[in-house]
C-alpha positions as CSV (number, residue, x, y, z in Angstrom):
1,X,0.0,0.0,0.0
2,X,1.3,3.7,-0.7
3,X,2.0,5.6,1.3
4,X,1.0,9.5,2.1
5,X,2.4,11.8,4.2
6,X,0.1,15.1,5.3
7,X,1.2,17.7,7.2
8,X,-0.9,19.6,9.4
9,X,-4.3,18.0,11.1
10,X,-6.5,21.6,10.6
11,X,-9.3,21.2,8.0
12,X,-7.3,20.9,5.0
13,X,-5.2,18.4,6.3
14,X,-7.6,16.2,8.4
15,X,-10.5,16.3,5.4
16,X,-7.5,15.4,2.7
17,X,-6.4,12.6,5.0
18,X,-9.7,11.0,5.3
19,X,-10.6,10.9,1.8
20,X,-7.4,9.6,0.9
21,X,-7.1,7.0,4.1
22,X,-9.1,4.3,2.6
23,X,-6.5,3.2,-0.5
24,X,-3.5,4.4,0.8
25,X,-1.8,4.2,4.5
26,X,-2.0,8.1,5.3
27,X,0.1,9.4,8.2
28,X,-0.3,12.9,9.4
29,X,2.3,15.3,11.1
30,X,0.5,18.2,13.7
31,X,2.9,20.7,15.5
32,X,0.3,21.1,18.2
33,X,-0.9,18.7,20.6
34,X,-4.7,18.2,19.6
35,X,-6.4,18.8,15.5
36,X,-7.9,21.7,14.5
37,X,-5.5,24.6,13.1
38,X,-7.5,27.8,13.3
39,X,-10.8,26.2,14.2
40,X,-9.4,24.8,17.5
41,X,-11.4,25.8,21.0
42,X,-10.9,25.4,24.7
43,X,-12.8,26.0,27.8
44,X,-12.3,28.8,29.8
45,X,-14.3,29.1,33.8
46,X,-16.3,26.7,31.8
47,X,-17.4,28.6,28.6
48,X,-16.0,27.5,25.3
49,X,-12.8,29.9,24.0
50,X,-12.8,29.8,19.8
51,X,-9.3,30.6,19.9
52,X,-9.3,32.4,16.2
53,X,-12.5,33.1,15.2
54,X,-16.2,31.6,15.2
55,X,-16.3,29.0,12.9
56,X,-20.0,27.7,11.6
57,X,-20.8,25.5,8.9
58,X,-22.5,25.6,5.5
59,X,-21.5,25.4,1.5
60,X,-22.9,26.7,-1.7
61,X,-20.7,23.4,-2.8
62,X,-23.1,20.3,-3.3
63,X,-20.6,17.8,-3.0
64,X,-18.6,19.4,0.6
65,X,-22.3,18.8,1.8
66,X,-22.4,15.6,0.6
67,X,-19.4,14.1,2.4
68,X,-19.8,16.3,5.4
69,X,-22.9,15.1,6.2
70,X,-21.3,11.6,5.7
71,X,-19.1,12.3,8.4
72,X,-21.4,14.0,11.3
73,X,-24.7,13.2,12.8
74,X,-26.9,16.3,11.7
75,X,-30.2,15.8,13.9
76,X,-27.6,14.5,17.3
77,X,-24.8,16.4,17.0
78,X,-25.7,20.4,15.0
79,X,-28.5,22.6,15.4
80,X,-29.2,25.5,12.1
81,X,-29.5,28.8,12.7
82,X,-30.5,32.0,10.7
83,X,-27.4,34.3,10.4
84,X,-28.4,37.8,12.4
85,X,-26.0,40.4,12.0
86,X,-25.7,43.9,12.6
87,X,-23.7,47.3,12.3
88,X,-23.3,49.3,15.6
89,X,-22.6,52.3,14.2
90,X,-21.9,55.8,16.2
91,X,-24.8,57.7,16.9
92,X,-24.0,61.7,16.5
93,X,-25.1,61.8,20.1
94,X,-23.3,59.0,21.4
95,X,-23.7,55.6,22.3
96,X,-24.5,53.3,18.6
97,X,-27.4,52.8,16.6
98,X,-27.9,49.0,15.3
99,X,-28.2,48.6,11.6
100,X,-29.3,45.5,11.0
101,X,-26.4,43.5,8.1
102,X,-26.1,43.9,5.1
103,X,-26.0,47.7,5.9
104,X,-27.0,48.7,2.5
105,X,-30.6,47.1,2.5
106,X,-31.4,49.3,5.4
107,X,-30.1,52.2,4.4
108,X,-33.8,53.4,5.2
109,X,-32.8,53.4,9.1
110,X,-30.4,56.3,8.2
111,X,-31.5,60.1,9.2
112,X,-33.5,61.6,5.7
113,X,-30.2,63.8,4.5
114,X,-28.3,60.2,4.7
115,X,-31.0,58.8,2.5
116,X,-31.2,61.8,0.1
117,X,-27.1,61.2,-0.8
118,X,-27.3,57.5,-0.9
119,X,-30.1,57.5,-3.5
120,X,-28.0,60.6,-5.2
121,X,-25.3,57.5,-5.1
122,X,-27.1,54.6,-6.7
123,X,-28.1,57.4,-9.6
124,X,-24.4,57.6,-10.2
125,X,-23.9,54.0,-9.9
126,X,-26.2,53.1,-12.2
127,X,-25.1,55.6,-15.0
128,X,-21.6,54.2,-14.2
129,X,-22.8,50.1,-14.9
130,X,-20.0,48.2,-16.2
131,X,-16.7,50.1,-15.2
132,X,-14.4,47.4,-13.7
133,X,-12.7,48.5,-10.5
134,X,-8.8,48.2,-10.1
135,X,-8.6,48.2,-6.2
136,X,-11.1,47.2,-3.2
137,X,-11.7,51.1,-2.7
138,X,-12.7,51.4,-6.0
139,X,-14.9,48.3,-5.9
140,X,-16.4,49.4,-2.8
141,X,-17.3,53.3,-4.2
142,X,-18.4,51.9,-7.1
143,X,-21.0,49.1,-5.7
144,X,-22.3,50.6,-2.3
145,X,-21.8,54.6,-3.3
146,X,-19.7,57.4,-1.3
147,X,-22.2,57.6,1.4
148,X,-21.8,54.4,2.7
149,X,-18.5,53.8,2.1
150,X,-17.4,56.9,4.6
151,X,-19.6,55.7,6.7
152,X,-19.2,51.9,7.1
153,X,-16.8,50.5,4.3
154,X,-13.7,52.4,4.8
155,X,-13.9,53.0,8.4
156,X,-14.8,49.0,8.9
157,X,-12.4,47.3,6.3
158,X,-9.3,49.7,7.7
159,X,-9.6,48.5,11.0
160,X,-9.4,44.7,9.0
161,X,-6.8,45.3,6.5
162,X,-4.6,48.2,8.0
163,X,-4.0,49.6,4.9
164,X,-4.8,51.7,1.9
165,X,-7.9,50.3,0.6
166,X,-6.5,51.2,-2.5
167,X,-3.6,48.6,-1.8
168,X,-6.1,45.5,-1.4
169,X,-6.4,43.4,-4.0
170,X,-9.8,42.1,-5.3
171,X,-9.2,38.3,-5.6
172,X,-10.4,38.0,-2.0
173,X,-14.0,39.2,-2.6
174,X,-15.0,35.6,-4.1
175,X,-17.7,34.3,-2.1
176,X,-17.1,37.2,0.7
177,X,-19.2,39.8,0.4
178,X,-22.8,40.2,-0.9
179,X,-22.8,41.2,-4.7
180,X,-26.4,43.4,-5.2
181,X,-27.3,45.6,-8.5
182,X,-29.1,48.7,-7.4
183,X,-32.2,47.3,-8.8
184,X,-32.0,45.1,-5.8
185,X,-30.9,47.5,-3.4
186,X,-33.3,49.4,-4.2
187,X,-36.1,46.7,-3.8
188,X,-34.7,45.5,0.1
189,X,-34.8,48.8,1.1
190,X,-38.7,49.3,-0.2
191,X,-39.6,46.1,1.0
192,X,-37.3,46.2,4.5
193,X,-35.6,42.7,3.4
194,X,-34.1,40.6,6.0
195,X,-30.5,39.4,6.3
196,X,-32.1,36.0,6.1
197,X,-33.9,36.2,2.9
198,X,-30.2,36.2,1.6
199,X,-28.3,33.2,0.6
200,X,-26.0,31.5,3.0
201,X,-28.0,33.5,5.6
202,X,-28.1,30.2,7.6
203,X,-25.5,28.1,8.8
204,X,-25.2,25.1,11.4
205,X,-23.4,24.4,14.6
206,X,-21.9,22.1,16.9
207,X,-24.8,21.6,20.0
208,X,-21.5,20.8,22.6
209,X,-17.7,21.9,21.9
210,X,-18.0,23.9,19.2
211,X,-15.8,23.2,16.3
212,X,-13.6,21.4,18.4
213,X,-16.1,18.7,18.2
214,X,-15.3,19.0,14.2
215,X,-11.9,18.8,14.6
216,X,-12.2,16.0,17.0
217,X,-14.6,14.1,15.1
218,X,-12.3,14.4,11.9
219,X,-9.6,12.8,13.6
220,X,-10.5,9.8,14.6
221,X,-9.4,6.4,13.3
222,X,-6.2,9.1,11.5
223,X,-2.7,8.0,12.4
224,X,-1.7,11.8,13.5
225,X,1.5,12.2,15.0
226,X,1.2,15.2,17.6
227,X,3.9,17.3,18.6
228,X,6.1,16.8,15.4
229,X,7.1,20.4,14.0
230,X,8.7,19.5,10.6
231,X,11.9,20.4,9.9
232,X,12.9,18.7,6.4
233,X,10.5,17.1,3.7
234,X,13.4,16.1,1.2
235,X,12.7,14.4,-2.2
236,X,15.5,11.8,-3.0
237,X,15.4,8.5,-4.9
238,X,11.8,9.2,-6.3
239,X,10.7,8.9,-2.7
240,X,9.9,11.9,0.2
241,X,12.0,11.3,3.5
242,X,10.1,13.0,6.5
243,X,10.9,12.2,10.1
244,X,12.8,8.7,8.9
245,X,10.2,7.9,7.0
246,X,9.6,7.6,3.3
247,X,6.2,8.2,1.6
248,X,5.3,8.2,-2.1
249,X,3.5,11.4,-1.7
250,X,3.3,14.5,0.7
251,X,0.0,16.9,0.9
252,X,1.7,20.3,2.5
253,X,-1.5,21.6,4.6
254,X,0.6,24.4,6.3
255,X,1.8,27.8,5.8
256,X,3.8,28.2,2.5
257,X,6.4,30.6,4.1
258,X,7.2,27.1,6.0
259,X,7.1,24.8,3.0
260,X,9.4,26.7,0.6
261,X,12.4,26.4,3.3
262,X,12.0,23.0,4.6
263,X,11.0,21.4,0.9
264,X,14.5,20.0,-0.4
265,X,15.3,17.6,-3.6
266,X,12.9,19.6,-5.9
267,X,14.2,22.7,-7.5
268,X,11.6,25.5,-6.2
269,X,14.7,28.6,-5.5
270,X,12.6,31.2,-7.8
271,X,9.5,30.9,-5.2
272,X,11.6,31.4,-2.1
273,X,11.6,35.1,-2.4
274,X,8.3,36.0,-4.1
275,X,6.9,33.7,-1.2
276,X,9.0,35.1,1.5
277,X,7.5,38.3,0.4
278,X,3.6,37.3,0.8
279,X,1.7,39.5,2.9
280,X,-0.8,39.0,5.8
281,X,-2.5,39.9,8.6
282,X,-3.0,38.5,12.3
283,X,-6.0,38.4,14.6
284,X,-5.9,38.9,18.2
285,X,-8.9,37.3,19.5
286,X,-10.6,38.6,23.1
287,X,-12.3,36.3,24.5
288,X,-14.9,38.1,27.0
289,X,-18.9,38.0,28.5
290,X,-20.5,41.1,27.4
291,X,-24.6,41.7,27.8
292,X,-27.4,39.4,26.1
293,X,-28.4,40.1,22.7
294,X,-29.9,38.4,19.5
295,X,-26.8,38.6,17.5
296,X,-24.5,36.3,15.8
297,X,-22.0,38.8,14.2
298,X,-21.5,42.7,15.4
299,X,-19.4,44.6,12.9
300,X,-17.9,48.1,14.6
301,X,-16.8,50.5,11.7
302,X,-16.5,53.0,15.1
303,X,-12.9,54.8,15.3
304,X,-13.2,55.6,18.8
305,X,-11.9,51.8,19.5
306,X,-9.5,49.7,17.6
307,X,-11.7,46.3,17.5
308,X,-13.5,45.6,14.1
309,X,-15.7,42.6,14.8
310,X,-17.7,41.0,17.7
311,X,-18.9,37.2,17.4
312,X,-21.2,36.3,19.3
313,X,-20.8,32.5,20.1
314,X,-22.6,32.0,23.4
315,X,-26.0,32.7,21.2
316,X,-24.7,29.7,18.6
317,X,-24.7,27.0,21.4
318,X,-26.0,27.4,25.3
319,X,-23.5,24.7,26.2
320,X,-20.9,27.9,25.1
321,X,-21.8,29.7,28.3
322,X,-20.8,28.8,31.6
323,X,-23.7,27.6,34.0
324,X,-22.1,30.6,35.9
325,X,-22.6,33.0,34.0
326,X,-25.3,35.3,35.3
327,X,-28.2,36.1,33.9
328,X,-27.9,38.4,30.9
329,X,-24.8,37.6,30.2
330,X,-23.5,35.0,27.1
331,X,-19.5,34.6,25.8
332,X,-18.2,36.2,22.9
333,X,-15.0,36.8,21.0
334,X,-13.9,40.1,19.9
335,X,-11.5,40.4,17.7
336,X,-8.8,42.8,16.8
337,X,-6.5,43.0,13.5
338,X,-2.8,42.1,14.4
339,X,-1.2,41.6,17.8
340,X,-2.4,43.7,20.3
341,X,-1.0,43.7,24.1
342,X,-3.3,43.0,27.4
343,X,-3.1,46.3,28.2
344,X,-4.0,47.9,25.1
345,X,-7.3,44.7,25.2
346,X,-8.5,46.1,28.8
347,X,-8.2,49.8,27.8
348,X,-10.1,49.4,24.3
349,X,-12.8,47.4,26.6
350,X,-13.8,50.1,28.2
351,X,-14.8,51.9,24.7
352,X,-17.2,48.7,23.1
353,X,-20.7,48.4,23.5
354,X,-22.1,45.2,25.7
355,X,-20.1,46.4,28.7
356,X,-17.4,43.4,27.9
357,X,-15.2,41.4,30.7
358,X,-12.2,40.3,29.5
359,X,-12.2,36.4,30.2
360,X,-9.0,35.6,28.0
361,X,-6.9,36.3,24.6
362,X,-4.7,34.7,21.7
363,X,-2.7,36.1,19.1
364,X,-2.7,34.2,15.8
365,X,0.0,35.4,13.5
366,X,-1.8,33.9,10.3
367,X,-5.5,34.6,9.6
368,X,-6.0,36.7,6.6
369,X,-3.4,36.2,3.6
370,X,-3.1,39.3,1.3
371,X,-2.8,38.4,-2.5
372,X,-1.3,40.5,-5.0
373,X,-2.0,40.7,-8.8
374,X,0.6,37.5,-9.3
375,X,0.2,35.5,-6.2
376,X,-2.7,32.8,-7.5
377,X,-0.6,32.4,-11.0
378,X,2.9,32.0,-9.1
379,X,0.9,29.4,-6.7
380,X,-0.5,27.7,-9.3
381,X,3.2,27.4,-11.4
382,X,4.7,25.8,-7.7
383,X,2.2,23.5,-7.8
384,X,2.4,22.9,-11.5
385,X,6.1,22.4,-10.4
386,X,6.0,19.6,-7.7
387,X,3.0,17.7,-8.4
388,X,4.5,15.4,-10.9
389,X,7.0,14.4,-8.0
390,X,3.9,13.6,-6.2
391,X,4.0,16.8,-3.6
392,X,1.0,18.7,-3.7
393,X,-0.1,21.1,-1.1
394,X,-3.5,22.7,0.0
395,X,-5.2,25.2,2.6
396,X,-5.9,28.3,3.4
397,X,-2.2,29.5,4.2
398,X,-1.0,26.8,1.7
399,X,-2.6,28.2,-1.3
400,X,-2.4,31.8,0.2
401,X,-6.2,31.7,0.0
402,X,-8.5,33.5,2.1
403,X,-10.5,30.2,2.5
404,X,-13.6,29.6,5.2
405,X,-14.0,26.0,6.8
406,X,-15.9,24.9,3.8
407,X,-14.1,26.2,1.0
408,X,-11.3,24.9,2.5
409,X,-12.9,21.2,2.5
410,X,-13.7,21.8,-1.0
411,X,-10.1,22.2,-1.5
412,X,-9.0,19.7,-0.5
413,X,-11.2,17.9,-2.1
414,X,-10.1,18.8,-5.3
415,X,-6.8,18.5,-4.3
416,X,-7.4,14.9,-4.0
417,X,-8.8,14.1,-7.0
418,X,-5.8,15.4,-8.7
419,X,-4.0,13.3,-6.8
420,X,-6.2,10.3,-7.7
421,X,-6.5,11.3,-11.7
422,X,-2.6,11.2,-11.4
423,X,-2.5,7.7,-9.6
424,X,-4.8,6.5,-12.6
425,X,-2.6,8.3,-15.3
426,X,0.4,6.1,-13.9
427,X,-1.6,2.9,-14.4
């Protein structure tokens, strides 16, 4: 039997090793001590800590459906939610006014001289149809209008990407952010549309642990070696030698930055420095018990605090709460761009709505990978590269792809189908 070596037991690595365990002996290497990658949670006092993020499940993707829901009880172990989301935006009297998400189908909230320039707005949009934007600033003026975007877009998507909007590229839009003409923004304002009228407007959970229940689940019956932080994956006599070990084939479900310096055998020297150069951003997530409310995501455009997002996992799950939490109060993670100290967390506090406690934090270097115009073609020429030694690699920091938990299955998925369409080629 072949064998396959995958490194890293996140999503990428742990859904490639499971399609690929059943005709091949698969062995995967984890830095950590338990699976997960960025979806990984822990307790704290008792409520459940997602230690980079909130992850939920669903998939425009028919077929990541498919085998998900071979994998996982959906009436015993998930419950479905609707997606409720709102804008706290600063009121010009203080304290924030709630827009309910997405902000530009309730742009009818909005005081009447905020109306009068956003209609103004769509008139200009609409005479403008069909220019293509060159930037993310561009893109946003030219969907939503000036109006909103001094008043949400830029404010909000600075805090994220701590730069130039003019800087960020558009490749990560796929999939990311709702797409409407001004036909239909038009209409959901008239008619007061809901966020969950809108596809992907539901999603489903884990009823205890969270997506550490995922990450668990995925794992069993894999032969995951914990602990091991790989230092050489060397090609040599048509075989890959990790660890002591030789495999037939490696699936690379880690950071790139990693792979191009530990990757030897295979002549991949021109990548080192356009990879080495990649961009990205980090997350500090808060993890703190704020006041009751019927949200799942709070987005905070507001400048007079540094913190961009709120998620609001104690209303995904009761078991996220601890039974000693008092009354009125749930768990939720707040989350800040980049690494921010504890002293810097406990001072912006004091400036967010829901009267937060902080509970605990963790700094993740890697959450959001920043493309440029060239970095899917030079990924795609690496892989081009090393897949006919039988290396392939795949994942959200892999591919350099700004990849949610499903996308990321679907990934890998097609990952391994390349990797069986080769196996067939060779017989």
């Amino acid at each position: 039997m072949k064998r396959v070596a995958v490194i890293g037991a996140g999503v990428s690595g742990m859904t490639t090793a499971r399609l690929l365990n059943d005709k091949t002996h698969v062995v995967v290497f984890e830095k950590e001590d338990k699976p997960g990658g960025l979806i990984k949670c822990r307790r704290v006092n008792g409520s459940l800590f997602h230690t980079c993020g909130g992850h939920v499940f669903n998939s425009k993707r028919q077929d990541v459906l498919d085998w998900f829901w071979s994998k996982f009880n959906r009436d015993d172990d998930f419950s479905k939610a609707d997606r409720n989301s709102v804008v706290f935006m600063d009121s010009n009297w203080g304290g924030q006014v709630e827009i309910p998400y997405p902000i530009e189908n309730h742009a009818y909230l909005f005081d009447s001289e905020t109306q009068k320039r956003f209609i103004a707005d769509l008139v200009i949009i609409a005479k403008n149809e069909g220019a293509q934007p060159n930037n993310f600033e561009e893109f946003l003026r030219g969907r939503f209008g000036n109006t909103l975007y001094e008043l949400y877009f830029k404010p909000y998507n600075e805090k994220v990407w701590r730069r130039d909007l003019k800087q960020v590229p558009l490749s990560w839009l796929e999939g990311k952010l709702p797409m409407p003409t001004v036909e239909e923004m038009i209409f959901n304002n008239i008619n007061h549309v809901k966020e969950k009228a809108f596809v992907h407007s539901t999603f489903w959970y884990e009823k205890q642990n969270g997506s550490q229940f995922l990450a668990d689940k995925l794992s069993e019956g894999l032969d995951i070696r914990y602990n091991k932080e790989i230092s050489s994956i060397c090609y040599d006599d048509s075989q890959w030698r990790i660890e002591g070990e030789t495999f037939d084939k490696v699936v690379f479900c880690g950071n790139i930055k990693d792979m191009v310096n530990i990757l030897s055998g295979v002549d991949i020297e021109k990548y080192k420095q356009p990879v080495a150069n990649l961009e990205y951003h980090g997350t500090t997530a808060v993890f703190c018990e704020i006041d009751a409310n019927p949200y799942s995501w709070i987005y905070q455009p507001s400048r007079s605090h540094e913190s961009h997002r709120i998620i609001c996992t104690g209303n995904f799950s009761s078991t996220n709460n601890s039974i000693e939490l008092k009354d009125g109060r749930i768990t939720a993670t707040i989350e800040f761009t980049d690494k921010i100290s504890k002293e810097d967390i406990l001072d912006n506090l004091t400036r967010i709505p829901l009267n937060p406690v902080y509970l605990d934090h963790k700094y993740n270097q890697y959450t959001y990978p920043v493309q440029d115009a060239n970095t899917r073609n030079m990924i795609q020429e690496m892989k081009d590269t090393l897949s006919p030694f039988g290396f392939y690699f795949t994942g959200r920091f892999a591919d350099w792809e700004y990849y949610n938990m499903d996308v990321a299955m679907g990934a890998a998925m097609d990952t391994v189908k390349l990797i069986n369409g080769s196996e067939a080629q060779v017989h």
